[in-house]
C-alpha positions in Angstrom: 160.8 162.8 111.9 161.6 159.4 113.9 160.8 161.7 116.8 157.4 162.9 116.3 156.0 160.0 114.9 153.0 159.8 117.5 152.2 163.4 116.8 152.1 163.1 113.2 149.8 160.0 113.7 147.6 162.1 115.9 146.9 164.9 113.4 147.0 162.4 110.5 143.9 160.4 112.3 142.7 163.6 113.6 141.1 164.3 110.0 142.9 167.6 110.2 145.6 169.7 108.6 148.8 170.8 110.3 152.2 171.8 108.7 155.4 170.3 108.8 158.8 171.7 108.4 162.0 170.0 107.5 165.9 170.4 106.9 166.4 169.2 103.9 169.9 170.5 103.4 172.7 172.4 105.0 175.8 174.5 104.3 178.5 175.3 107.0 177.4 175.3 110.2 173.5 174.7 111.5 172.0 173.7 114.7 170.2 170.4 113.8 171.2 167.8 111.3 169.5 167.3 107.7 166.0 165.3 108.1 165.0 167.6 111.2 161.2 167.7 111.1 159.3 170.5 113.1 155.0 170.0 113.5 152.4 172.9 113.9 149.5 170.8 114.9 146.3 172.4 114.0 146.0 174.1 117.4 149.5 175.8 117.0 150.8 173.1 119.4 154.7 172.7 118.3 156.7 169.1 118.2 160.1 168.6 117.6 162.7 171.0 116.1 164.1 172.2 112.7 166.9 174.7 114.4 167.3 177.1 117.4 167.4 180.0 118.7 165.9 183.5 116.5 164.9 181.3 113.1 162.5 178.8 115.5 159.8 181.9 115.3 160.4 182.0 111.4 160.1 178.0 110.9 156.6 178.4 113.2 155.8 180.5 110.9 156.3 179.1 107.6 155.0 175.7 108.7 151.9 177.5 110.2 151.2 178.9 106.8 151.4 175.9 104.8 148.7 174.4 107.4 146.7 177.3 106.6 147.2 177.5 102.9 147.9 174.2 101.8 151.3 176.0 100.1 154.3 173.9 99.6 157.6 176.1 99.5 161.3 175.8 99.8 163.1 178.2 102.0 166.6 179.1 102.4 168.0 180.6 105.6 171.0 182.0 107.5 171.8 179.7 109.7 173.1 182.4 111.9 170.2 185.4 111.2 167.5 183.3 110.4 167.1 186.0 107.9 166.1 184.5 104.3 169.2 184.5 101.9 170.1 184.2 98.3 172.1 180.9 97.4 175.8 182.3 98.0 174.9 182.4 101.4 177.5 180.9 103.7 176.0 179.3 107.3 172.7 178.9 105.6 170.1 176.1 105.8 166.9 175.0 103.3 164.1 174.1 104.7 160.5 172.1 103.3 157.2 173.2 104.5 154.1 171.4 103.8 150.7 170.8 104.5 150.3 167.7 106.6 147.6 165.8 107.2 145.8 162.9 105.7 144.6 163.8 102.3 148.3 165.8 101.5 149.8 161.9 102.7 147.7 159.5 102.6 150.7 156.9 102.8 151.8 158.0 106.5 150.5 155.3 108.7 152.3 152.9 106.0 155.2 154.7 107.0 154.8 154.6 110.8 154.2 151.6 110.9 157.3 150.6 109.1 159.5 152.1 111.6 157.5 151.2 114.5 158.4 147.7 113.4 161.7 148.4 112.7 162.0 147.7 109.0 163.7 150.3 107.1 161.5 152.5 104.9 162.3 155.5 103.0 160.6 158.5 101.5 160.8 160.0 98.7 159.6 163.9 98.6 159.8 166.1 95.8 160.6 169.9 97.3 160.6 171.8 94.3 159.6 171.3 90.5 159.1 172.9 86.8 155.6 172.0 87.6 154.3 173.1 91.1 151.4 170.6 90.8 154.3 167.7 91.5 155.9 169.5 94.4 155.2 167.5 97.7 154.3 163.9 95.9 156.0 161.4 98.4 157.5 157.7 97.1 157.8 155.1 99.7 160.3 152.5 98.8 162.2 150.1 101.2 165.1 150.4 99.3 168.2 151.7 101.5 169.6 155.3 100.7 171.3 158.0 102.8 169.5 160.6 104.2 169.9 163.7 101.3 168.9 166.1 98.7 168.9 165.3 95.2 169.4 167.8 92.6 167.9 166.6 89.2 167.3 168.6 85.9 163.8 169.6 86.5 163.2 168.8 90.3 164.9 168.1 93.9 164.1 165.4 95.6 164.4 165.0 99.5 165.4 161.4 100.5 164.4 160.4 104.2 165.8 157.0 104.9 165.0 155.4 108.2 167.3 152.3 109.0 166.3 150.3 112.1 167.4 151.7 114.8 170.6 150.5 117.0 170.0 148.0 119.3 171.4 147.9 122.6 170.6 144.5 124.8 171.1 145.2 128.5 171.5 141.7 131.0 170.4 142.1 134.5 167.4 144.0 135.6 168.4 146.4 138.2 167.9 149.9 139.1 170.9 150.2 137.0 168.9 149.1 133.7 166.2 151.0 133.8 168.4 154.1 134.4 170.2 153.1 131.2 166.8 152.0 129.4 166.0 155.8 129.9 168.7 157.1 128.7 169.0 155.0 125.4 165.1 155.7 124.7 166.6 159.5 124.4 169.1 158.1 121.9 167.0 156.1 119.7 167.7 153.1 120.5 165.7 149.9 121.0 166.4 148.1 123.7 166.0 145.0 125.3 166.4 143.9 129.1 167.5 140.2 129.4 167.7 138.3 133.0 167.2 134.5 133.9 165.4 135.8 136.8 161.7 136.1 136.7 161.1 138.2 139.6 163.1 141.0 138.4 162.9 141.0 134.7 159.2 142.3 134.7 158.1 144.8 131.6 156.6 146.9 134.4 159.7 147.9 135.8 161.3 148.4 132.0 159.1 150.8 130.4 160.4 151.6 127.0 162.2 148.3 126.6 161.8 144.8 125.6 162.1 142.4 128.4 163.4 138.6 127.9 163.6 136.3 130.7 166.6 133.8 130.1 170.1 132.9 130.6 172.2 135.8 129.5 174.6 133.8 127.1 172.0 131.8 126.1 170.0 134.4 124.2 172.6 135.8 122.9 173.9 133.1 121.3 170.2 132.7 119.8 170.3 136.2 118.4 173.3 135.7 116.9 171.9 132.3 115.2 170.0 134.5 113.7 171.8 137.1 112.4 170.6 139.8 114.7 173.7 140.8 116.4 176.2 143.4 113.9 177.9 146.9 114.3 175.0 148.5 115.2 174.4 146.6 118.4 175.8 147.3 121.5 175.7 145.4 124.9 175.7 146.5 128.4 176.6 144.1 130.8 175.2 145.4 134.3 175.3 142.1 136.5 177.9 140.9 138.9 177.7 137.7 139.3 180.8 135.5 137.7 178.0 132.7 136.9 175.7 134.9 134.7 178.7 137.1 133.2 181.9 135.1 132.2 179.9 132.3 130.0 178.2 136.6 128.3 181.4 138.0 127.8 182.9 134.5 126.4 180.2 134.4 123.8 180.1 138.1 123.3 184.0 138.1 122.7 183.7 136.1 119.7 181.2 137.9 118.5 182.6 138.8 114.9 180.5 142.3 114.9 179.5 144.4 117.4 179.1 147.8 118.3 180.1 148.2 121.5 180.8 145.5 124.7 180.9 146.9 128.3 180.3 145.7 131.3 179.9 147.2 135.2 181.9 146.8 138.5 184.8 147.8 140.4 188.0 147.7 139.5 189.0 144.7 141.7 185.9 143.0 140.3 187.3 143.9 136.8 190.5 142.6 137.3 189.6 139.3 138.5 187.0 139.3 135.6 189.7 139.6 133.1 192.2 137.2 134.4 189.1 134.3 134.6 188.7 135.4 130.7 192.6 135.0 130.2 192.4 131.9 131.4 189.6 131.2 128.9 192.5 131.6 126.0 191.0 135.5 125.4 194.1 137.7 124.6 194.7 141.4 125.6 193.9 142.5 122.2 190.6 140.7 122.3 190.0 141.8 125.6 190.8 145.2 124.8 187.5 145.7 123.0 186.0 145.3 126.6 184.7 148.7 127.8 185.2 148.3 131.7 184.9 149.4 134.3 181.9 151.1 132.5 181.2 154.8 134.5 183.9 153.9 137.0 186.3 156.9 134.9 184.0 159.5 135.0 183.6 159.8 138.7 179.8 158.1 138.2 177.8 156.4 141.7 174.2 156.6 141.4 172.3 154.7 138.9 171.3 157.8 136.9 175.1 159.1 136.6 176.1 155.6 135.5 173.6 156.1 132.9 175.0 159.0 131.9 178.5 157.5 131.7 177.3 154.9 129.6 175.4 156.7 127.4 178.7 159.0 126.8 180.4 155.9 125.2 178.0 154.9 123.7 177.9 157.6 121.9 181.5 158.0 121.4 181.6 153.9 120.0 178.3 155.1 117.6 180.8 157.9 116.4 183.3 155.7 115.7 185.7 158.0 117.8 188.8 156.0 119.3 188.9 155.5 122.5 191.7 155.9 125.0 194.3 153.0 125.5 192.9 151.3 128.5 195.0 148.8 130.7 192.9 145.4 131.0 193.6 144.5 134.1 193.3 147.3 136.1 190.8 149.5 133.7 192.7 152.6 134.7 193.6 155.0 132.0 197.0 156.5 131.4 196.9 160.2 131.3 198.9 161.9 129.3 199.8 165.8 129.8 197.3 166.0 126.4 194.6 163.9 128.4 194.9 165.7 131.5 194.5 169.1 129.9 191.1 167.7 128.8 190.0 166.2 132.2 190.5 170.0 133.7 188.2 171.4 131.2 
């Protein structure tokens, strides 16, 4: 639902009534994860996604008539036909539609606002009951629970949790950043652009993202002071200038918890980066949690296809997917016949 927030808000304020669909729980394979959230806005307008393909119609559908009828139902689908199916089903996928609008949840903009500021908040919505009268009553709490449905005697209870999302801090403000500040908007991340430079770091060229102007090591260090730096922040390091990057990556390298560390440039550039750390007293194994040369691998040039690149580990770090052995000095990565089979796909 973290997706179409603003359209929600627009129908809620609208004084309207749309319908909203949502994966509340899978089995075997689906095409979008529990928590999807489809809207029908009251002119048929559609925003975001519950699945794909054949069942997309059907979900329209079913959403479209609880804006119309103010019915609240629990459906079960193939997740292959689309077709409805009885509970043996294998591949199959249950979905919540509801009337939306500001009288069916008053609580919304509470909500909203809640994630807009980055708190976590999580609701509470009961898809079926012995009594239908109790079937779409939502609890807000702030209270931290995964993302599920709960099977109880009488009832089942959807549980949408919203955690802040992951942060990712990007130092220097280049055509490089915003790129990246594009591609981590898609992601779901918040992100910030830090550079001491005034002329550069302007919120105009950053749209999307936070922009600080300071020394790079600096602020970090603050954040951590603070207790705003753990595993789900990552760090991007897109400057190339030995001043503003070796007092980062010193700080950043003792960092106890973080997501993921990289950092931009050739591999010359690298090299000489990682022997002025050596010399700082950081070993290989510290240094191995270094991702760098970031995009250099993956044949990126442009801004945009460093973004890409980035994104990609990003990704694979948020996964928790190892990455491949790495030398530090060099950044090249050894290819073995198992690795190579994978780069010719």
């Amino acid at each position: 639902m973290r997706d179409i927030i603003d359209d929600l808000l627009r129908v809620w304020h609208s004084g309207r009534t749309g319908g909203l669909a949502t994966v509340v729980r899978t089995v075997g394979s689906a095409p979008l994860p529990v928590g999807s959230a489809m809207l029908v806005d009251p002119m048929g307008g559609v925003y975001g996604a519950v699945t794909a393909g054949g069942l997309e119609e059907i979900a329209y559908e079913a959403a479209l008539q609880a804006a119309r009828t103010g019915r609240r139902a629990l459906h079960r689908y193939g997740a292959a036909t689309g077709m409805e199916t009885g509970p043996n089903g294998e591949g199959m996928m249950d979905v919540f539609t509801e009337p939306f609008s500001r009288v069916h949840f008053p609580e919304f903009p509470d909500v909203a606002a809640e994630i807009a500021a980055h708190r976590r908040v999580t609701v509470f919505t009961v898809v079926w009951n012995s009594d239908p009268d109790l079937i779409g009553q939502h609890l807000i709490t702030d209270k931290k629970h995964a993302t599920e449905l709960i099977a109880l005697p009488d009832a089942d209870m959807f549980v949408a949790s919203y955690a802040p999302p992951p942060r990712l801090i990007i130092f220097g403000a280049n055509s490089f950043a915003a790129a990246l500040t594009v591609q981590a908007n898609l992601l779901g991340y918040r992100v910030t652009i830090c550079d001491s430079r005034p002329n550069f770091a302007t919120p105009e060229s950053f749209p999307g993202a936070e922009v600080v102007v300071d020394w790079p090591h600096r602020y970090l260090n603050t954040l951590s002071a603070a207790g705003e730096i753990d595993r789900s922040t990552s760090i991007v390091l897109l400057a190339h200038d030995p001043m503003f990057e070796i007092p980062l990556l010193t700080v950043a390298l003792r960092l106890p918890e973080l997501g993921y560390l990289g950092a931009m440039g050739s591999r010359q550039a690298h090299a000489r980066r990682v022997e002025d750390l050596r010399a700082g007293g950081f070993s290989d194994e510290t240094l191995a949690r270094l991702h760098a040369p970031v995009g250099v691998d993956l044949g990126a040039r442009t801004a945009p296809e460093f973004a890409v690149a980035i994104a990609a580990e990003l990704l694979a770090a948020r996964a928790a997917q190892p990455p491949r052995p790495q030398d530090p000095y060099s950044g090249e990565i050894p290819v073995t016949s198992k690795a190579a089979v994978g780069l010719g796909i």
